[in-house]
C-alpha angles and dihedrals in degrees: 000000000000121000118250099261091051091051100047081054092049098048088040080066100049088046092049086052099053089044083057090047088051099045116019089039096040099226115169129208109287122196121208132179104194131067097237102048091057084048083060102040091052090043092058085046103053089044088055093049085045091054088040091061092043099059093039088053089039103048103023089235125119110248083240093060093040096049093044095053094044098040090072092054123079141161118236122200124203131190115203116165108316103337135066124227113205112205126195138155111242114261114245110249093253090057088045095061099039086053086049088049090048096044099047089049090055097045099060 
């Protein structure tokens, strides 16, 4: 059993982490009735807040910033005739990077 101080640190941190999901993540209050549906609800949530700390860890940017800088870039598809364009706006250098860090740490 942890001491007091080590438990008032451990549950700082899981307070700090549902404050990100609130806020960075932009999660809004969510009502549910059944068992298992809360079960589910608090399961998504804990796996985002898994993945955020991943890529915070991973790449040294705050999920904020992260989600902020690769939320403006997309890849359209487009079917004419027979062929697909793909069209995308170039990633900043510093993206780039982050997603490099992230990829090469999942590949392995």
């Amino acid at each position: 059993m942890a001491n007091p101080p080590q438990r008032r640190e451990c549950r700082s941190s899981i307070e700090k982490g549902f404050r990100k999901s609130k806020h960075d993540l932009q999660a809004r209050p969510v009502y549910h009735h059944t068992r298992e549906s809360i079960e589910a609800h608090l399961t998504i949530v804990f796996a985002a807040l898994a993945v955020s700390h991943w890529i915070e860890h991973q790449t040294s940017w705050s999920i904020k910033k992260f989600v902020r800088t690769a939320r403006r870039y997309r890849t359209v598809q487009i079917k004419a005739g027979g062929q697909i364009l793909t069209a995308a706006d170039p990633l900043p250098d510093d993206l780039n990077e982050a997603l490099t860090k992230i990829s090469s740490r999942i590949e392995h």
